[in-house]
C-alpha positions, 0 to 999 in steps of 0.5 A, a space after each residue: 216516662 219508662 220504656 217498655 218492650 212489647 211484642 206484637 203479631 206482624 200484621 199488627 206491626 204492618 197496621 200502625 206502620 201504614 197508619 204512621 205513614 198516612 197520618 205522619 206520626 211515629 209507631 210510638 206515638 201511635 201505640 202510646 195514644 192507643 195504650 192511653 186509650 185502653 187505659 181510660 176505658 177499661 183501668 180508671 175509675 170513671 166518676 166518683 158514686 157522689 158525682 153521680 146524679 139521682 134518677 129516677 125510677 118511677 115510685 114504689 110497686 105498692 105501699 110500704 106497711 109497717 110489716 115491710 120496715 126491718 129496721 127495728 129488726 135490723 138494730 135491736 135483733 128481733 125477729 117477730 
């Protein structure tokens, strides 16, 4: 584990110093957990796209015609 400095407002301070007290836990644990905390919400990637289960959507506006399919278009360039 490295050691970091950080500076923080006062009243910040005063709050993890009244929650170490009433929880019997040192600031610095306290802070590690919250930073811990922040870190798995907002800096880790959550789930893998391929962990993610199909949902549905209901089905489609209306039916798809030969006009509406682009892939012939789409892989040998032509454009009707």
């Amino acid at each position: 584990m490295r050691m970091i400095t950080v500076e923080v407002p006062d009243l910040v301070h005063q709050d993890f110093q009244h929650l170490a007290r009433t929880t019997n836990r040192d600031v610095a644990e306290l802070i590690r957990e919250a930073k811990e905390a922040y870190r798995q919400q907002h800096m880790q990637r959550r789930t893998s796209l391929r962990d993610r289960r199909p949902v549905s959507v209901g089905g489609p506006v209306r039916p798809i015609t030969s006009e509406d399919d682009i892939l012939g278009k789409m892989l040998h360039g032509t454009g009707d």
